[in-house]
Residue frames relative to the residue before (quaternion, step in Angstrom):
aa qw qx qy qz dx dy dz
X 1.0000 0.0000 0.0000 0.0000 0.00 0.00 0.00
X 0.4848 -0.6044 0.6170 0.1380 3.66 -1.04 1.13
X 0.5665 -0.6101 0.5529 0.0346 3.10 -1.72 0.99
X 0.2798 0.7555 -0.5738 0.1475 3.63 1.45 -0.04
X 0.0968 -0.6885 0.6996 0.1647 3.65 -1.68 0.28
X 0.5614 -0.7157 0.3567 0.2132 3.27 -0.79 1.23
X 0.5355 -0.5012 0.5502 0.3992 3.94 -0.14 0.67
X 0.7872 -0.1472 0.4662 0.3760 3.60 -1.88 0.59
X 0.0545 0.8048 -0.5458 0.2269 3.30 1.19 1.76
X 0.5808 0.5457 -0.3544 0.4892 4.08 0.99 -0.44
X 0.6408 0.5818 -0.2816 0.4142 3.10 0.46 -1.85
X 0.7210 0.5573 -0.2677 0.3129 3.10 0.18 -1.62
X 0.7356 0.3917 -0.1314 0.5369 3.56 0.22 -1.88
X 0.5258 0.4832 -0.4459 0.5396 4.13 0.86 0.05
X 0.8524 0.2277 -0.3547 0.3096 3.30 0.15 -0.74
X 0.5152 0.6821 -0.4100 0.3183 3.31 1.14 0.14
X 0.3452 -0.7668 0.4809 0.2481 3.66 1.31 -0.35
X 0.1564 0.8174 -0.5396 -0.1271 3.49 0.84 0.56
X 0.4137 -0.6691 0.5626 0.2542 3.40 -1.35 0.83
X 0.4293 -0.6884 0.3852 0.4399 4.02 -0.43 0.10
X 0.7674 0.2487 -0.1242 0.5778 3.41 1.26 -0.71
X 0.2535 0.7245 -0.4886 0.4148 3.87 1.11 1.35
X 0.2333 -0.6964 0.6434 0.2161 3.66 -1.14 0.42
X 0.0214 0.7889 -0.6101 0.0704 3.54 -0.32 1.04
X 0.3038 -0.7744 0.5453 0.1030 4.03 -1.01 1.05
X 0.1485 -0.5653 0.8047 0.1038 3.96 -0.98 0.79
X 0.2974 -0.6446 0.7028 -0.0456 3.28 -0.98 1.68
X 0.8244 0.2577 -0.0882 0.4962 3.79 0.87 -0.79
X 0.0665 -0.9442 0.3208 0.0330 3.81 1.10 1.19
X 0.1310 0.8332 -0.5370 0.0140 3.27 1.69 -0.56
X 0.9630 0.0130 0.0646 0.2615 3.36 -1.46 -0.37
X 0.4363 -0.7188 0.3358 0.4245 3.08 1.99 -0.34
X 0.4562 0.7307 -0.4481 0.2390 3.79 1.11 -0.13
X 0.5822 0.4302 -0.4511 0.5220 3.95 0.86 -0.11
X 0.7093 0.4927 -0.3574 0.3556 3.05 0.35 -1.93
X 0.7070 0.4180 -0.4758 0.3147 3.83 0.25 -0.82
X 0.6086 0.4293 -0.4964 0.4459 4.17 0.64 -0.27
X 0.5389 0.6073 -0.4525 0.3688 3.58 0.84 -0.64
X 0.7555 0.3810 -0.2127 0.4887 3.52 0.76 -1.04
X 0.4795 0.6245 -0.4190 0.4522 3.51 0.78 -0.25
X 0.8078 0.3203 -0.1130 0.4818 3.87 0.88 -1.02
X 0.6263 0.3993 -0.3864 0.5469 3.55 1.22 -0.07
X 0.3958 -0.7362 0.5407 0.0951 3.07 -1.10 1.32
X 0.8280 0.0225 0.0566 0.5574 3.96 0.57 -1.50
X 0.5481 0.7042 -0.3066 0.3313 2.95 1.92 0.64
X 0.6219 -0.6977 0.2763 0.2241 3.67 -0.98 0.09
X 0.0736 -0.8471 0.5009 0.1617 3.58 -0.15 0.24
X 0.0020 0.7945 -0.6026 -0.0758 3.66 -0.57 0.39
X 0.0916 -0.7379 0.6680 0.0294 3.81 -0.25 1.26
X 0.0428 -0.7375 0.6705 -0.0677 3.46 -1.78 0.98
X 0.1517 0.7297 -0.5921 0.3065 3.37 -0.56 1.58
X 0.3551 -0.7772 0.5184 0.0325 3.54 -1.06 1.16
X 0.5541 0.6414 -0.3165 0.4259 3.28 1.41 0.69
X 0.1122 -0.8046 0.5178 0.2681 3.44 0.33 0.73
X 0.4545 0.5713 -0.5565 0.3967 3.87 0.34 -0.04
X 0.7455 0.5108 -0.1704 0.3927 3.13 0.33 -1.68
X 0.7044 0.4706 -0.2132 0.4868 3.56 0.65 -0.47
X 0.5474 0.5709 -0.3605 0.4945 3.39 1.15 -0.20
X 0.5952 0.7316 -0.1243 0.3083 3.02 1.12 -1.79
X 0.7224 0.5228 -0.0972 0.4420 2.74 1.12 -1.91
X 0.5177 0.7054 -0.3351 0.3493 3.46 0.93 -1.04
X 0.6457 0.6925 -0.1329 0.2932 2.75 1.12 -1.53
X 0.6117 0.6762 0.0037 0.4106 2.58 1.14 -2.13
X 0.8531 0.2881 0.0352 0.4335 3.19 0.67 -1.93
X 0.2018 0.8512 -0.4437 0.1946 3.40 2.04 0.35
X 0.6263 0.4186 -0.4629 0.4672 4.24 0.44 -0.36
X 0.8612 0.4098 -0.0279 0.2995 3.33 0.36 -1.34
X 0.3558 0.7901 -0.3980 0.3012 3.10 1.88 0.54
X 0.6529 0.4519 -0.4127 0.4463 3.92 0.88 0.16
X 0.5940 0.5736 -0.2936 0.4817 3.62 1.47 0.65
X 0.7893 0.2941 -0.0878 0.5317 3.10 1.39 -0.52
X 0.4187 -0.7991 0.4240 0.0799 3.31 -1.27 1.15
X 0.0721 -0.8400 0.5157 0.1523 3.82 0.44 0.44
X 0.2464 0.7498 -0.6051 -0.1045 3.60 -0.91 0.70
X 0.4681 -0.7108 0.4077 0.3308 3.61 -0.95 0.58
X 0.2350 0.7865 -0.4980 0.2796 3.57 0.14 0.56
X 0.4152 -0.5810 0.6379 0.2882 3.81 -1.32 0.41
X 0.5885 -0.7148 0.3086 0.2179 3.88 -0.96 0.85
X 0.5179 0.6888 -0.3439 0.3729 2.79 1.82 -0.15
X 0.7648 0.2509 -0.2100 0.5550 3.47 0.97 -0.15
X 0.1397 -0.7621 0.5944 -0.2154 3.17 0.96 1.82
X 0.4730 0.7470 -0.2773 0.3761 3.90 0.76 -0.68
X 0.7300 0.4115 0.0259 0.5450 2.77 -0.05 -2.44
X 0.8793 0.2684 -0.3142 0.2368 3.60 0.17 -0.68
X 0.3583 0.7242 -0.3236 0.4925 3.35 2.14 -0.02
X 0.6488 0.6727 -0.1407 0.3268 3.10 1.13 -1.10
X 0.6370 0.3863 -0.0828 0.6619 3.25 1.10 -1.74
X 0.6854 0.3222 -0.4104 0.5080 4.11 0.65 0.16
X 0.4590 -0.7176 0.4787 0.2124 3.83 1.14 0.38
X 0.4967 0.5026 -0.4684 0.5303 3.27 1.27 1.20
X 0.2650 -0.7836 0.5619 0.0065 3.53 -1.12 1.38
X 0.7484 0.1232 -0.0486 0.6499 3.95 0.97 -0.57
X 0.1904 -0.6832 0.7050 0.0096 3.06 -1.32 0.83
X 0.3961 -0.5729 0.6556 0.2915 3.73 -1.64 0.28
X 0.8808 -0.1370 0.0345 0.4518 3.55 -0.04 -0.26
X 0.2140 -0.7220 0.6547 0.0658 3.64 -1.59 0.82
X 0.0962 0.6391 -0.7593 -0.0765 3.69 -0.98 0.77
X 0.2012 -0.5919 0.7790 0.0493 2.74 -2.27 0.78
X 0.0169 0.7211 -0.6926 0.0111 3.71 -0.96 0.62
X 0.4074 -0.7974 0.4389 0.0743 3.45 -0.57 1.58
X 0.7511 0.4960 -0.3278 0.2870 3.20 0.87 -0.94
X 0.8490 -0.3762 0.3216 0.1849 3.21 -1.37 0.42
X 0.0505 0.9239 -0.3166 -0.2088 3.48 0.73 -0.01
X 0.4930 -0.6743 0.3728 0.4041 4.00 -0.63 1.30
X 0.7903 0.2168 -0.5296 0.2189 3.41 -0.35 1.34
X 0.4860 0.5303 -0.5175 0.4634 2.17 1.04 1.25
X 0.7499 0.3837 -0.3226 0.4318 3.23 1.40 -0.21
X 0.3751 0.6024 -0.3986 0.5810 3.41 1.99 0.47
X 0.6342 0.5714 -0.3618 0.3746 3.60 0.57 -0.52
X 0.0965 0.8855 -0.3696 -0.2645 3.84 0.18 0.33
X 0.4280 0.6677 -0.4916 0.3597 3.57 1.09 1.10
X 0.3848 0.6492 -0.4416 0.4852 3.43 1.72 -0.38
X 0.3840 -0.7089 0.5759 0.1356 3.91 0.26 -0.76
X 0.6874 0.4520 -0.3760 0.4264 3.79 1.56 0.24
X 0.8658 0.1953 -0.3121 0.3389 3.17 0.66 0.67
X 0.8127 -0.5187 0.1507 0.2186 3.05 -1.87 1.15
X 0.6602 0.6127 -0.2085 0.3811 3.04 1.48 -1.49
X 0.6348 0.5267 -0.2206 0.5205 3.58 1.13 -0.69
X 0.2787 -0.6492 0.6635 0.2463 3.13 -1.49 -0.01
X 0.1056 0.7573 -0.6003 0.2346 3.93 -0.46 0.73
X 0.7579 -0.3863 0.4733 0.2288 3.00 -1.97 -0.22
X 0.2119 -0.7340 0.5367 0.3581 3.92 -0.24 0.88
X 0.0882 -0.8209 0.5131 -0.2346 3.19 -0.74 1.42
X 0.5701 0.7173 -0.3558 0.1839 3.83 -0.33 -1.27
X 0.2866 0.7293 -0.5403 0.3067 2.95 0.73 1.85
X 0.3216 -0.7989 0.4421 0.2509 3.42 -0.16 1.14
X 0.6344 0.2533 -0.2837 0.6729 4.00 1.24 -0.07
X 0.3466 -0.8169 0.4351 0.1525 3.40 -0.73 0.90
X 0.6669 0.3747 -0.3557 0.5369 3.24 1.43 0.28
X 0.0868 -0.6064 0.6972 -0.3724 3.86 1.06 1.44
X 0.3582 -0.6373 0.6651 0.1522 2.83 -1.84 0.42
X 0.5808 0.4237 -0.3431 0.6045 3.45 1.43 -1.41
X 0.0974 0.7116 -0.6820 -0.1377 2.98 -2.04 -0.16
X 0.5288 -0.5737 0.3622 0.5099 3.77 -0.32 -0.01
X 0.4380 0.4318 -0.6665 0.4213 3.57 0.04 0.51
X 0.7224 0.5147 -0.3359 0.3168 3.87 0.49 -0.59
X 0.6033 0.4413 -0.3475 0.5661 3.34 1.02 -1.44
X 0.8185 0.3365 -0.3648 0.2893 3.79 0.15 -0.46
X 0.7407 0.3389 -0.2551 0.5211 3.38 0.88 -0.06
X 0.7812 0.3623 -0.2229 0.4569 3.77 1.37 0.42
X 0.6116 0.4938 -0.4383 0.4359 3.08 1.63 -0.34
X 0.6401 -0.5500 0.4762 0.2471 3.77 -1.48 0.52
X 0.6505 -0.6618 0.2205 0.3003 3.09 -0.70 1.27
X 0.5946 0.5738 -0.2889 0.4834 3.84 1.47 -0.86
X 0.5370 0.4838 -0.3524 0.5944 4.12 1.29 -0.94
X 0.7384 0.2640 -0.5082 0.3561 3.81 -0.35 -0.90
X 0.6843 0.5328 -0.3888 0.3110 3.73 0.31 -0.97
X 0.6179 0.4337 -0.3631 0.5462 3.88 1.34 -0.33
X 0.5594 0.5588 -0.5150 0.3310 3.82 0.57 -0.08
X 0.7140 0.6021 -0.2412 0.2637 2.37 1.30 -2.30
X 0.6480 0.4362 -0.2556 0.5697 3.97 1.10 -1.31
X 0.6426 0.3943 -0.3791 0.5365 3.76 -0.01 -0.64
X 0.8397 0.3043 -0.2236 0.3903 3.88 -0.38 -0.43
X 0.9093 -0.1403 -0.0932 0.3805 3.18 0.82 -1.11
X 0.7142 -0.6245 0.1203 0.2923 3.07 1.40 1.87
X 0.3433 0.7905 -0.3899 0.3242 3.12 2.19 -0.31
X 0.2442 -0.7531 0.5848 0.1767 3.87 -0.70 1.34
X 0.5837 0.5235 -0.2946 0.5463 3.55 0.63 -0.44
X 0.1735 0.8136 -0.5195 0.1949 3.95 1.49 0.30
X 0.8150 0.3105 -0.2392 0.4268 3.78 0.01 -1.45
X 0.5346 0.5684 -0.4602 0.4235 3.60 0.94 -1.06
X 0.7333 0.3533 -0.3436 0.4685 4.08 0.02 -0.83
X 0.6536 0.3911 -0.4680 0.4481 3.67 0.29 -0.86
X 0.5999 0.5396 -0.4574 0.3739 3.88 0.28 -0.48
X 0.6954 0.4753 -0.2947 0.4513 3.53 1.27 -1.54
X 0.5202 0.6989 -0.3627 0.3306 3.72 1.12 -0.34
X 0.5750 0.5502 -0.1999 0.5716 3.10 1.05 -2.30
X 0.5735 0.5991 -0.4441 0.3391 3.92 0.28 -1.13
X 0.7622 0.5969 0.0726 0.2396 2.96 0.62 -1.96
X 0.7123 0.4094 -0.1341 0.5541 3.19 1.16 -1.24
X 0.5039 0.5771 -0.4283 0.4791 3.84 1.74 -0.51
X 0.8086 0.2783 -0.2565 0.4505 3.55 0.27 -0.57
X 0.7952 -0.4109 -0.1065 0.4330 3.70 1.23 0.36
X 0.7508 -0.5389 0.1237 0.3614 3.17 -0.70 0.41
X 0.4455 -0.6841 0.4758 0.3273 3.88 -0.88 0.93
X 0.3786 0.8448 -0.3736 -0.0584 3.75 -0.42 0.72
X 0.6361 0.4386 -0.3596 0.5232 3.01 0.98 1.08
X 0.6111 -0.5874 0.3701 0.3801 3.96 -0.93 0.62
X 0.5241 0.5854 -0.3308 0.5226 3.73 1.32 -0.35
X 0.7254 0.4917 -0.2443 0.4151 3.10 0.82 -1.10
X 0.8247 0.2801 -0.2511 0.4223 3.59 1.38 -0.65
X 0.4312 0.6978 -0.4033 0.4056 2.86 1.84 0.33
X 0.6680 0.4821 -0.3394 0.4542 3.77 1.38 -0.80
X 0.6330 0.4789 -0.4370 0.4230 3.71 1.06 -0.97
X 0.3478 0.6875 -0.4610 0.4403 4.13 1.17 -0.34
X 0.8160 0.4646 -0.1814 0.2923 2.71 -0.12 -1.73
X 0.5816 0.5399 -0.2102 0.5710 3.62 1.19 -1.59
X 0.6955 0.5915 -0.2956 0.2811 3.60 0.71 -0.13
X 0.6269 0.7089 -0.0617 0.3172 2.96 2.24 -1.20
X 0.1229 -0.7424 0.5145 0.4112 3.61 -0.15 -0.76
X 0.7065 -0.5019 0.2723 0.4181 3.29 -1.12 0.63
X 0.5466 0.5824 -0.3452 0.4929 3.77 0.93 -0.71
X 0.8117 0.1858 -0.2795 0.4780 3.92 0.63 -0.69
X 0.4179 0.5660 -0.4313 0.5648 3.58 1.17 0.52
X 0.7777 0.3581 -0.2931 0.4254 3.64 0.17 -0.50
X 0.5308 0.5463 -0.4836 0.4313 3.63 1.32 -0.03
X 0.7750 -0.4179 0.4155 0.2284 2.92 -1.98 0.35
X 0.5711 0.6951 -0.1352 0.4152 3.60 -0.20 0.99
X 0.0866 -0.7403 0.5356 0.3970 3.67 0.04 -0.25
X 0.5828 -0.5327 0.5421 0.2873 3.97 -1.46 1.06
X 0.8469 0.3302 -0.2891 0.3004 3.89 0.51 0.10
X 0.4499 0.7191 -0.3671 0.3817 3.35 1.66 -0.29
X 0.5574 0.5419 -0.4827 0.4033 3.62 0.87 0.47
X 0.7320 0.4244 -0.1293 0.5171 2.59 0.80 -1.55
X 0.4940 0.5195 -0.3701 0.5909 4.04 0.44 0.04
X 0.7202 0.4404 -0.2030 0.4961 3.81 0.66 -1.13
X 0.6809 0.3197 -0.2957 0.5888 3.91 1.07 -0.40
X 0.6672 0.3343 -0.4186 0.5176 3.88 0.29 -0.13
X 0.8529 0.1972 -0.3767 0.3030 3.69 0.63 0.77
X 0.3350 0.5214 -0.5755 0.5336 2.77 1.33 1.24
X 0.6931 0.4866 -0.2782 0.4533 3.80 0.83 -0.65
X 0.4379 0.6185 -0.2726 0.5928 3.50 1.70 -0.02
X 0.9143 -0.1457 -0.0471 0.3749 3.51 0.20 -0.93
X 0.7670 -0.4709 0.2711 0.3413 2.87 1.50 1.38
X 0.8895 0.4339 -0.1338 0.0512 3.41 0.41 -0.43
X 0.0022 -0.6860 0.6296 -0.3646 2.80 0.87 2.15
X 0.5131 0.5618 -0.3639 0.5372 4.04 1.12 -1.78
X 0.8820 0.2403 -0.2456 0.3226 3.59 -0.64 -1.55
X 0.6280 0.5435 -0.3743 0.4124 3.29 1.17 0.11
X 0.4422 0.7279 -0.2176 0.4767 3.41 1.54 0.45
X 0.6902 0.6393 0.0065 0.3389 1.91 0.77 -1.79
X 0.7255 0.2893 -0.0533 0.6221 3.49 0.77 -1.96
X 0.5614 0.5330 -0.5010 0.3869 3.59 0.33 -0.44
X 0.6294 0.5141 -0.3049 0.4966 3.59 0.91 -0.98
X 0.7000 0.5189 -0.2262 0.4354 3.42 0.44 -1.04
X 0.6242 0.6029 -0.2178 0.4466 3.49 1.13 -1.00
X 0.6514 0.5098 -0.2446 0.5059 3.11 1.27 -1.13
X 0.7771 0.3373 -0.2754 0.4545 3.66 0.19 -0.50
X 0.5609 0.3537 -0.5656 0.4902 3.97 1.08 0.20
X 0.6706 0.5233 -0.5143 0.1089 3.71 -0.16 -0.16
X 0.7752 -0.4510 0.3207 0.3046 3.45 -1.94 0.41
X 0.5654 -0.3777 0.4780 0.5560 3.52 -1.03 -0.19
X 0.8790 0.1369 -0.0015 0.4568 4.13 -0.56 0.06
X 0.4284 0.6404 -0.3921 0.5027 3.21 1.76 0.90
X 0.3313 -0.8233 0.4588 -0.0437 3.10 -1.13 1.55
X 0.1084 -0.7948 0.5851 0.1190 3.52 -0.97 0.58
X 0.2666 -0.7958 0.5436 -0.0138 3.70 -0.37 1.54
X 0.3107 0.8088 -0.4690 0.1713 3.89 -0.06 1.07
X 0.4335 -0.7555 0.4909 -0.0194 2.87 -1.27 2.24
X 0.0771 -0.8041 0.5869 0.0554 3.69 -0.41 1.01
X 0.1423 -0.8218 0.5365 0.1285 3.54 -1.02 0.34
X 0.5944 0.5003 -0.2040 0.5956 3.51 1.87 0.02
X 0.4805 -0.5918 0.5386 0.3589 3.58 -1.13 0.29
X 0.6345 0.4556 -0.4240 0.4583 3.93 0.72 -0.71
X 0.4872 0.6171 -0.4753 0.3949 3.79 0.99 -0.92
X 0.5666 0.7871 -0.1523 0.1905 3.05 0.34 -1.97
X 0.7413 0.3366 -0.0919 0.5733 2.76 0.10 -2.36
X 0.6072 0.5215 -0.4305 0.4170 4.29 0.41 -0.97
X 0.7555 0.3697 -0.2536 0.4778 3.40 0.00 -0.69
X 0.7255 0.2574 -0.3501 0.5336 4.15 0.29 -0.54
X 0.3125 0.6379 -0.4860 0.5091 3.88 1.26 0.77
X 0.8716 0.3286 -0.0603 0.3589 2.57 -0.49 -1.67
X 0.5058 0.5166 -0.4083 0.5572 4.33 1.16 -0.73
X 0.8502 0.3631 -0.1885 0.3312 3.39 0.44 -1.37
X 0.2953 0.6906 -0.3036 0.5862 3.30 1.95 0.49
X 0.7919 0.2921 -0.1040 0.5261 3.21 0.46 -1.15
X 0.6642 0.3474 -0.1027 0.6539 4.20 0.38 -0.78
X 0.7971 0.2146 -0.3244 0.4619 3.50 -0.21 0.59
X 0.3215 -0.6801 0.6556 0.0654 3.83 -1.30 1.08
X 0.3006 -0.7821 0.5436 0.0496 3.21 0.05 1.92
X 0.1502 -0.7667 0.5802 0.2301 4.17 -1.17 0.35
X 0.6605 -0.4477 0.4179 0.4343 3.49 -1.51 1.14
X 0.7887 -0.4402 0.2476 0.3506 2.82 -1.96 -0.50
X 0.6226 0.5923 -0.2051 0.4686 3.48 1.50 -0.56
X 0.5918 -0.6274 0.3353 0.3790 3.38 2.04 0.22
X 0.6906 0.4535 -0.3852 0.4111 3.48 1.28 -0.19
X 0.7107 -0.5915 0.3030 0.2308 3.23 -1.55 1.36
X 0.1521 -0.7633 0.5696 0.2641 3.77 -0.61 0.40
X 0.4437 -0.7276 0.5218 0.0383 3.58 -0.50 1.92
X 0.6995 0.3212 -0.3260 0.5489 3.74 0.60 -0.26
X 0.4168 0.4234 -0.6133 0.5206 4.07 0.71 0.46
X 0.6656 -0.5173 0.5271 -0.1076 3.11 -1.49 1.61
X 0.3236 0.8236 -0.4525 -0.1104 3.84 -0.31 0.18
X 0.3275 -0.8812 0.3389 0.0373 3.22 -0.13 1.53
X 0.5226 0.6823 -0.0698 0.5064 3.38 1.87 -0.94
X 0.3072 0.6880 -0.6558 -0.0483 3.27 -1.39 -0.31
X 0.1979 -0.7842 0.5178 0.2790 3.58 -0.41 0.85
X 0.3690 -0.6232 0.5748 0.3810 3.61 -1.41 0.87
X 0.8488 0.1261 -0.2052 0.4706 3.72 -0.19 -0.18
X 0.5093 -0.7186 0.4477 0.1542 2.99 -1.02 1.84
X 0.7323 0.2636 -0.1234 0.6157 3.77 1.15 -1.29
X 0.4996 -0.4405 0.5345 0.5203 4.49 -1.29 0.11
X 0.3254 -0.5717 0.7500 0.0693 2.89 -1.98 0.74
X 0.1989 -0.7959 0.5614 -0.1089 3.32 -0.71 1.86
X 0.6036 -0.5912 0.3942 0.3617 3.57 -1.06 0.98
X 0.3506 -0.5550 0.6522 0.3790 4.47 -0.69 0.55
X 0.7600 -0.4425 0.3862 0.2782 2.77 -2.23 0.48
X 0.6221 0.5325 -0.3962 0.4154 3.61 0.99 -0.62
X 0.6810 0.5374 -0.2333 0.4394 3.54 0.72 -1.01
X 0.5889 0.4766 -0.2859 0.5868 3.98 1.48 -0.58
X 0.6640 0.3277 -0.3755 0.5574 3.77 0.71 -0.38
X 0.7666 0.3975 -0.3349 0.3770 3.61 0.16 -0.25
X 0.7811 0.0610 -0.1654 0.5990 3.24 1.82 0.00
X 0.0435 -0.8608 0.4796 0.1645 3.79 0.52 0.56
X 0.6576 0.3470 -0.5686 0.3519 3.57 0.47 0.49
X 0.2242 0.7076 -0.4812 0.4663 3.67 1.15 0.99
X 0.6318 0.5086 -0.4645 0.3556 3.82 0.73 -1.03
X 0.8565 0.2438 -0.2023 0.4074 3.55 -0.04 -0.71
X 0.2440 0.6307 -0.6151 0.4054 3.63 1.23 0.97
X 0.0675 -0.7862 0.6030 -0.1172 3.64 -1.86 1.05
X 0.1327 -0.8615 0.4857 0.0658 3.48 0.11 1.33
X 0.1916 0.7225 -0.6638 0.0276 3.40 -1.41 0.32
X 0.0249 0.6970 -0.7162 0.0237 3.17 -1.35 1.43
X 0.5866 -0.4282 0.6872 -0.0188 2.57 -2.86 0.86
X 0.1506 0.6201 -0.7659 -0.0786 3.16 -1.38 0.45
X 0.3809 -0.6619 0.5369 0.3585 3.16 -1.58 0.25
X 0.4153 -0.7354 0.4046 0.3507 3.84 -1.10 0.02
């Protein structure tokens, strides 16, 4: 069993409001570290956990050994939160959490292929039967796609200078291991952004697996979807760990819970509000909770209710 610590594990399971006899879904089951406080408070209620990792789901079992006659496990990517509500003959739910981030065994793991520190297979497919994987985007995408992931995903200013060193690279042989793209990175830097705090590849690692599994789209995607299974006073509790995450989700709440005005500023009265966010600004991990976990620092809650 792994050492995972649950993200803004309080925060989180507070703002959901657990009813005792509510059906409430972990869309993002990793390791089992929400889902187990969830179950701790639901008495005749229901849990339905969804996660496309078969590692992780084993784990979890584990994890979730007391409380296994409460909870549903289905393997499935979250985007079709829908479809699988559906085939369990459940239409509304009380609450949905999603926690984006990545979880550290998978990024401790160094056949998974997501992290820098390791040496492994370029990989970082969070469903192992993906077709893409980052051996491809890096040794097949075109020299104009890596440099837009690289800035668009992972803000990475030094974006074109590496994709160019890549293309360089991959002509004389293929890129196939995270060492390997961790060193052409590196050859990419000046000494001034090498000497900063940080590791020189976690951007770029951080945009070929969001471009891997897609999931800015499926995070759209379900957030939308998410929004229209819940209860009267049913909540949707979502950890980002990225600025694109971020910006989707305080969109889309503030889409929904706010009465936008025409051009002249005046209010359109016949927009419906259905929504009401419980926290107006993200709820970030305290200093105690960032030393005891530092990939916690750039974690960002935000919840919905419905009215």
């Amino acid at each position: 069993m792994n050492n995972h610590i649950p993200v803004l594990l309080n925060e989180t399971i507070d703002g959901l409001d657990i009813k005792k006899d509510g059906i409430y879904v972990d869309l993002t089951l990793g390791r089992g570290g929400h889902s187990k406080e969830i179950l701790k408070r639901l008495g005749k209620g229901r849990l339905i956990a969804v996660d496309q990792d078969d590692n992780a789901i084993e784990e979890s079992k584990e994890n979730l050994k007391p409380y296994l006659d409460r909870v549903t496990i289905v393997r499935d990517n979250f985007k079709n939160i829908k479809k699988i509500l559906g085939n369990l003959n459940i239409d509304k739910v009380d609450g949905i959490l999603m926690d984006l981030g990545v979880s550290s065994p998978q990024f401790d793991n160094p056949d998974r292929g997501f992290s820098y520190r390791f040496d492994g297979p370029l990989d970082m497919r969070m469903d192992k039967d993906n077709c893409l994987n980052a051996y491809d985007v890096v040794n097949n995408y075109s020299l104009e796609k890596l440099n837009t992931i690289f800035k668009i995903y992972g803000d990475e200013k030094y974006s074109y200078q590496i994709a160019k060193n890549i293309v360089k690279e991959r002509q004389i042989k293929p890129i196939n291991t995270t060492s390997e793209l961790v060193d052409i990175i590196k050859k990419s830097l000046p000494y001034k952004q090498l000497s900063k705090k940080g590791h020189p590849a976690k951007q770029v690692f951080q945009a070929i697996r969001i471009e891997v599994n897609d999931e800015l789209n499926v995070l759209k995607k379900a957030l939308i979807d998410c929004l229209d299974l819940l209860n009267k006073h049913g909540r949707i509790a979502c950890i980002t760990f990225h600025s694109g995450e971020d910006k989707i989700v305080k969109t889309i709440f503030n889409d929904k819970t706010k009465i936008i005005g025409n051009r002249l500023n005046i209010p359109d009265t016949n927009k419906k509000i259905d929504f009401a966010l419980i926290n107006r600004h993200p709820i970030i991990a305290s200093e105690e909770e960032i030393k005891q976990n530092p990939r916690s620092k750039s974690a960002k809650l935000r919840i919905i209710e419905k009215l």
